[in-house]
Z-matrix of the N, CA and C atoms (Angstrom, degrees):
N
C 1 1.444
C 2 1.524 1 109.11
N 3 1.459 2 128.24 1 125.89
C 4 1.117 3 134.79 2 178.73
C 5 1.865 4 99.65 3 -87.33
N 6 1.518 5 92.96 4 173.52
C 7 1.444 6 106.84 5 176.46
C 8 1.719 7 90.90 6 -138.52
N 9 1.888 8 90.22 7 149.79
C 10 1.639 9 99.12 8 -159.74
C 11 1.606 10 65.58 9 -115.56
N 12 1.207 11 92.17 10 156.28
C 13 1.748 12 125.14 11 170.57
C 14 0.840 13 102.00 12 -102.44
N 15 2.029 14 120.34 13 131.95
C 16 1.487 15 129.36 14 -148.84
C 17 1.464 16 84.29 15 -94.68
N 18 1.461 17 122.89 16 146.63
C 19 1.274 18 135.29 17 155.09
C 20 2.024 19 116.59 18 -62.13
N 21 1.278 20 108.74 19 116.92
C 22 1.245 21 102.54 20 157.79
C 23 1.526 22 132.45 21 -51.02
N 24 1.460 23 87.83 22 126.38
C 25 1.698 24 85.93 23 -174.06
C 26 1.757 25 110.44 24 -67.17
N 27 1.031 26 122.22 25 -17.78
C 28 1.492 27 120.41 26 -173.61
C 29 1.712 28 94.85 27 -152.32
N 30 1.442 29 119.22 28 140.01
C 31 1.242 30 134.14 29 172.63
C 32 1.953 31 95.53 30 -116.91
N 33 1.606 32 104.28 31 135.47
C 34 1.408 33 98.77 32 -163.14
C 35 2.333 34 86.54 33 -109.63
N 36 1.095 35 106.17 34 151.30
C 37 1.754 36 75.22 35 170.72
C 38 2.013 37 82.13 36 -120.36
N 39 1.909 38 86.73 37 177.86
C 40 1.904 39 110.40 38 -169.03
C 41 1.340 40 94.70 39 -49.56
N 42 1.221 41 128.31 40 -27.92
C 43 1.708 42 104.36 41 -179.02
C 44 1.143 43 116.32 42 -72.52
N 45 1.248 44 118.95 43 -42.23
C 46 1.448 45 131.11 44 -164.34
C 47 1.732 46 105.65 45 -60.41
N 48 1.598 47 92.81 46 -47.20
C 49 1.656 48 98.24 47 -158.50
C 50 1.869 49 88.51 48 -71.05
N 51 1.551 50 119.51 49 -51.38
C 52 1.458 51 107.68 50 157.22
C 53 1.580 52 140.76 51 1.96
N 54 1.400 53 86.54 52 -73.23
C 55 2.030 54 92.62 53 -177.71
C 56 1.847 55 83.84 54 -87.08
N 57 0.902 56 118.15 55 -19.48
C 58 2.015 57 99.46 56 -172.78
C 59 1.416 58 109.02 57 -69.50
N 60 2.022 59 122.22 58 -34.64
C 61 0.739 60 112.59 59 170.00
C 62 1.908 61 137.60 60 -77.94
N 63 1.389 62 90.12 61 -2.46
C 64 1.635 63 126.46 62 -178.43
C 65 1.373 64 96.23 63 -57.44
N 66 1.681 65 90.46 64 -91.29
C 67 1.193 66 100.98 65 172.05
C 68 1.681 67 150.38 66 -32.50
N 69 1.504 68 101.26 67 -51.54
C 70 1.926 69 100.51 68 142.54
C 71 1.296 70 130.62 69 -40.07
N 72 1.240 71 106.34 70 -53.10
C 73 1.612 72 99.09 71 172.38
C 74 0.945 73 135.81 72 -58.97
N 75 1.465 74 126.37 73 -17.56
C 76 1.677 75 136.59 74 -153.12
C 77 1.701 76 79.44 75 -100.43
N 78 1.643 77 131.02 76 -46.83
C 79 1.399 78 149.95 77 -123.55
C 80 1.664 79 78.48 78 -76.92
N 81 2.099 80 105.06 79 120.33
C 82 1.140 81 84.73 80 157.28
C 83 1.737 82 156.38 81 -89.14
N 84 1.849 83 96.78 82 11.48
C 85 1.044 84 116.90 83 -175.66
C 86 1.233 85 127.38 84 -91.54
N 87 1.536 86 150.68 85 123.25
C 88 1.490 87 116.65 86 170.61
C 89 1.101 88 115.62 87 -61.47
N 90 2.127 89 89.67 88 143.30
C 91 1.912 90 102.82 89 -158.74
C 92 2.311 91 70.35 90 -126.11
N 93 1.486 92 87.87 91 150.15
C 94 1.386 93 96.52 92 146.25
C 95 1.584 94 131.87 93 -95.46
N 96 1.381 95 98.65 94 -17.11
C 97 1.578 96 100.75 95 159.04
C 98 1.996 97 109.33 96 176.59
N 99 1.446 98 98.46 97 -140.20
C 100 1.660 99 95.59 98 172.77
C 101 1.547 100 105.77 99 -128.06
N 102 1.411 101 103.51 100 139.27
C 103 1.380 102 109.42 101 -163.30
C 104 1.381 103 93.08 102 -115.83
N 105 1.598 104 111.88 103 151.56
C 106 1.812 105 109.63 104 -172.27
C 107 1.639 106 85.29 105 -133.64
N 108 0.894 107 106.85 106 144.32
C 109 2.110 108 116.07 107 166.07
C 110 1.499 109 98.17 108 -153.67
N 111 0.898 110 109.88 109 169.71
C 112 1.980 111 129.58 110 173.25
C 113 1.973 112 87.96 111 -117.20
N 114 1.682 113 73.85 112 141.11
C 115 1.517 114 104.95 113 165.79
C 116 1.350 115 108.75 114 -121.81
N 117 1.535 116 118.98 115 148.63
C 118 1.577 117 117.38 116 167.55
C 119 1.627 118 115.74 117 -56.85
N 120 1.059 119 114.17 118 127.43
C 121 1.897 120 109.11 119 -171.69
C 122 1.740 121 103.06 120 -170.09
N 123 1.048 122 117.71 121 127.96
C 124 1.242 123 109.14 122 143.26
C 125 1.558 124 95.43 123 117.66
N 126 1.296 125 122.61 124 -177.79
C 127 1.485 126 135.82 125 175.04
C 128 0.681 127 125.10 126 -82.47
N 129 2.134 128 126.53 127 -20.82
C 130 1.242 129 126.78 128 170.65
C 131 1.757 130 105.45 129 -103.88
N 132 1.187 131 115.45 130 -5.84
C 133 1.483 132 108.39 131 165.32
C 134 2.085 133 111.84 132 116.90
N 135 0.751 134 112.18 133 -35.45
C 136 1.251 135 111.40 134 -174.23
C 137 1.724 136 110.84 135 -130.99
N 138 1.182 137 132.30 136 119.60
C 139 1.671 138 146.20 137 176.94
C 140 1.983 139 102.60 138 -106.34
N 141 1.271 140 89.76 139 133.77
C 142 1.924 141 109.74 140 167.37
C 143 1.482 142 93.49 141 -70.12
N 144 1.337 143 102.41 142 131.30
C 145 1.773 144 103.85 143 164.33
C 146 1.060 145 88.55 144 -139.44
N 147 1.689 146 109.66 145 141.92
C 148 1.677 147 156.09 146 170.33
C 149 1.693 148 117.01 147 -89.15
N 150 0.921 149 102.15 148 123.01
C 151 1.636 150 112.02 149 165.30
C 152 1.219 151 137.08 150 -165.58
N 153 1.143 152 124.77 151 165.46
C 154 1.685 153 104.26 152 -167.78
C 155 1.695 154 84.60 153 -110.41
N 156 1.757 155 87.78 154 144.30
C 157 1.711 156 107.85 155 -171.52
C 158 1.736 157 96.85 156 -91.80
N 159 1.294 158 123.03 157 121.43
C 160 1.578 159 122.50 158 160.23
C 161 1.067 160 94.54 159 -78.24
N 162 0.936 161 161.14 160 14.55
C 163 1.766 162 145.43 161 156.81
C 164 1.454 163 113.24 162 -160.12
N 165 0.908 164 128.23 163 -162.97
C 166 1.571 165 141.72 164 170.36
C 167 1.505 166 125.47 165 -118.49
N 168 1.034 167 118.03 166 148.34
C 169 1.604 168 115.69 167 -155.52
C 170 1.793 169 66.06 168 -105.27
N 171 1.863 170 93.06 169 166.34
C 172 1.244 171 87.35 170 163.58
C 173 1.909 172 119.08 171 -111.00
N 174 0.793 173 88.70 172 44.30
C 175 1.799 174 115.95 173 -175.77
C 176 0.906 175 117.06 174 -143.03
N 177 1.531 176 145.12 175 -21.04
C 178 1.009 177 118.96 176 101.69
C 179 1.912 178 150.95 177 45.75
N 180 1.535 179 115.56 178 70.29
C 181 1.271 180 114.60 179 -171.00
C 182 1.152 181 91.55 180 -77.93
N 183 1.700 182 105.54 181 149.70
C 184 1.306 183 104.17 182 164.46
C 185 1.382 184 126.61 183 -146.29
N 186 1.350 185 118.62 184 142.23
C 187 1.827 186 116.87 185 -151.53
C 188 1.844 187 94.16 186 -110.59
N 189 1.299 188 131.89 187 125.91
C 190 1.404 189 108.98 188 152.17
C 191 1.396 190 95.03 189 -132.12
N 192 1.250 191 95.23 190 136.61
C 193 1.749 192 120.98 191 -173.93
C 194 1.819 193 109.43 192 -137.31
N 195 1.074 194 104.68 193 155.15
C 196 1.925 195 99.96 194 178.90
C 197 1.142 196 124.98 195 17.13
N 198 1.673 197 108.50 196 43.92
C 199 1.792 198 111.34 197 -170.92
C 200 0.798 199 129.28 198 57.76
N 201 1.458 200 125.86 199 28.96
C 202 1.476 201 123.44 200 153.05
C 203 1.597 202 115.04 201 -118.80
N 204 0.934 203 126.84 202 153.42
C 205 2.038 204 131.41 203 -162.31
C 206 1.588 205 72.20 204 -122.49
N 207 1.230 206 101.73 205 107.08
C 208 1.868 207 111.50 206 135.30
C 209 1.573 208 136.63 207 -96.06
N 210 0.736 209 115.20 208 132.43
C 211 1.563 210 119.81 209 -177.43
C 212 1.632 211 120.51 210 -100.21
N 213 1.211 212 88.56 211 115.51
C 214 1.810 213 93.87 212 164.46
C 215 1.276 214 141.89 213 -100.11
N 216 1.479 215 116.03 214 99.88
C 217 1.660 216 111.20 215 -165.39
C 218 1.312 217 118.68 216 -50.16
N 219 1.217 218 128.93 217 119.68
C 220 1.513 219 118.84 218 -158.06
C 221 1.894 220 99.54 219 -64.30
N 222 1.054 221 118.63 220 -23.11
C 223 1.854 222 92.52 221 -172.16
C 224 1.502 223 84.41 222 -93.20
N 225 1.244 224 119.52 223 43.93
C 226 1.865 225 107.95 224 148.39
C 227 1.641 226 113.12 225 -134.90
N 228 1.169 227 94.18 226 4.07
C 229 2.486 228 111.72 227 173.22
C 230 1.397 229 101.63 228 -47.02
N 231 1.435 230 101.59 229 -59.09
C 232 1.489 231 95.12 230 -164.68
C 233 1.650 232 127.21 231 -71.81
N 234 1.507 233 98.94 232 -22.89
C 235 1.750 234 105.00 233 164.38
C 236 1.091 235 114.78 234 -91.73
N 237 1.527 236 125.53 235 10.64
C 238 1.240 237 103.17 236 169.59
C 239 1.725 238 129.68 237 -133.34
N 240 1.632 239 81.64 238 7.53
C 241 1.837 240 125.76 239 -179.93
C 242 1.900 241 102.72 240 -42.18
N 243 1.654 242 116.56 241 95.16
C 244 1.173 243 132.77 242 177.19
C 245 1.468 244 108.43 243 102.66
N 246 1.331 245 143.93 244 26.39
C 247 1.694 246 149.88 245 -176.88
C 248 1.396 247 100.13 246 -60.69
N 249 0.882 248 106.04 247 159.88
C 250 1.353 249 113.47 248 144.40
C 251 1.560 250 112.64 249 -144.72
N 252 1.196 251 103.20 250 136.63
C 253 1.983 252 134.04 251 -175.30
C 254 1.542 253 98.56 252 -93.24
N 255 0.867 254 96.68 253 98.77
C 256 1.906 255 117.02 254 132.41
C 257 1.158 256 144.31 255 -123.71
N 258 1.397 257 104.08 256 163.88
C 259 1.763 258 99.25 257 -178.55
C 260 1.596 259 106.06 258 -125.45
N 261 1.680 260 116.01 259 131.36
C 262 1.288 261 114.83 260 -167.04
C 263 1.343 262 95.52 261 -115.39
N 264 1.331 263 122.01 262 159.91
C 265 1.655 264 127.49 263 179.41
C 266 1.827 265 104.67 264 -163.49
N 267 1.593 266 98.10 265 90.78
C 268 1.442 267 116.73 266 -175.43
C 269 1.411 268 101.57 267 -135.04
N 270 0.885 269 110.35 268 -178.71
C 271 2.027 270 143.83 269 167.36
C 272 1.945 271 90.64 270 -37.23
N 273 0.976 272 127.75 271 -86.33
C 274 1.551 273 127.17 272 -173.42
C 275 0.956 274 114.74 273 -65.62
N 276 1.689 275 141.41 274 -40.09
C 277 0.951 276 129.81 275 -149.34
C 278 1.698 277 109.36 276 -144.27
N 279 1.088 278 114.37 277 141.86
C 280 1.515 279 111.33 278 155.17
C 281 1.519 280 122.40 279 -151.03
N 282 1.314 281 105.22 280 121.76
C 283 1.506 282 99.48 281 -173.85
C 284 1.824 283 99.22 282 156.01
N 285 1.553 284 104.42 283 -178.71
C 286 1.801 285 102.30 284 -168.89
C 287 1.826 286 100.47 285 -77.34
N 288 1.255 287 93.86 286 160.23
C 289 1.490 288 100.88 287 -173.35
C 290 1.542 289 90.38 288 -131.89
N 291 1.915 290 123.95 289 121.79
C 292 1.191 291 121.14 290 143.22
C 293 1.112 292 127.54 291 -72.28
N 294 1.577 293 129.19 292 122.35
C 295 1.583 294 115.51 293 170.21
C 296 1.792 295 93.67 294 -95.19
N 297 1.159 296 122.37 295 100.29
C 298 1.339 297 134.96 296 -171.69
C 299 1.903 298 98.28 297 -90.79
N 300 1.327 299 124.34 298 100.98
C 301 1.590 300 99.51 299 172.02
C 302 1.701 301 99.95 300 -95.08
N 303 1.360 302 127.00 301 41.87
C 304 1.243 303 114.10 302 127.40
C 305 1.620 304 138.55 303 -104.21
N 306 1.051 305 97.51 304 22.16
C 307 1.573 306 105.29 305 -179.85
C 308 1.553 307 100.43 306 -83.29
N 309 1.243 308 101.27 307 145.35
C 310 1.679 309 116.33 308 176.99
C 311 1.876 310 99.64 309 -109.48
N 312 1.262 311 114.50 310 -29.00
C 313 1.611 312 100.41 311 176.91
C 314 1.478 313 102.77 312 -175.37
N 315 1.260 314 107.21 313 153.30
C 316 1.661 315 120.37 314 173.78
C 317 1.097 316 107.04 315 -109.89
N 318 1.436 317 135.64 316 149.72
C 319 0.954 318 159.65 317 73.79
C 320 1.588 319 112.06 318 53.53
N 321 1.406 320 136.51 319 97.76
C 322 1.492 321 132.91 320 163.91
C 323 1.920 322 117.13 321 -6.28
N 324 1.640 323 96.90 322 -48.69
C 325 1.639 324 89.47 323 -162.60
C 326 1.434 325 97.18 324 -115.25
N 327 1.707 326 123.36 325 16.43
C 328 1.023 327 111.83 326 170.10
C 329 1.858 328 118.27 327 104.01
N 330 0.945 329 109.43 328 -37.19
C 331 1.459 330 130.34 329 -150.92
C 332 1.921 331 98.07 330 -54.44
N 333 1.492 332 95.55 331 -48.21
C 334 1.596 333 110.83 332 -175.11
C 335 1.223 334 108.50 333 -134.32
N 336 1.698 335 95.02 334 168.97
C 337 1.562 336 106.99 335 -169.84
C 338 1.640 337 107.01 336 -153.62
N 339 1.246 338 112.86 337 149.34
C 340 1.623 339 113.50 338 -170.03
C 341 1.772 340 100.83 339 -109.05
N 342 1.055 341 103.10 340 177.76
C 343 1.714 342 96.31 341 178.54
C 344 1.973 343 93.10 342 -150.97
């Protein structure tokens, strides 16, 4: 009998964990980390939402990588099962970038995405 190696639910990369650890510090509340879930929103149906977790659910996925504890609201695992988190800061854009390969389509301006 083999053993399969569990897939990370979220891969965070050095930028990401970067501004995540930024951002904690500035945060004036104690946070136990950053929690990501989807809310219904938008034209294509599903939006990434950010927040800092004061505690831990106990359901709750949870990623800690390069010193940062991310949290995954469990009714957002399954849309977001293999992501990857970054944060880009160029000419167009600045801010986290999901490369989600479960998304089936975005949204014209970006905002949302369906899977």
């Amino acid at each position: 009998m083999t053993t399969r190696e569990r897939m990370a639910p979220l891969t965070v990369t050095e930028a990401a964990a970067e501004h995540i650890r930024s951002l904690m510090a500035r945060h004036d509340k104690p946070s136990v980390g950053l929690r990501i879930g989807v809310s219904p929103k938008g034209c294509s149906g599903l939006s990434y939402k950010l927040e800092f977790a004061e505690a831990r659910d106990p359901l709750d996925e949870v990623v800690e990588t390069q010193g940062v504890t991310v949290l995954i609201d469990p009714r957002a695992t399954m849309f977001i099962l293999g992501t990857e988190l970054d944060y880009v800061a160029d000419k167009m854009q600045t801010g986290f970038v999901f490369r989600n390969p479960n998304e089936k389509g975005r949204c014209g301006c970006g905002e949302s995405f369906h899977v």
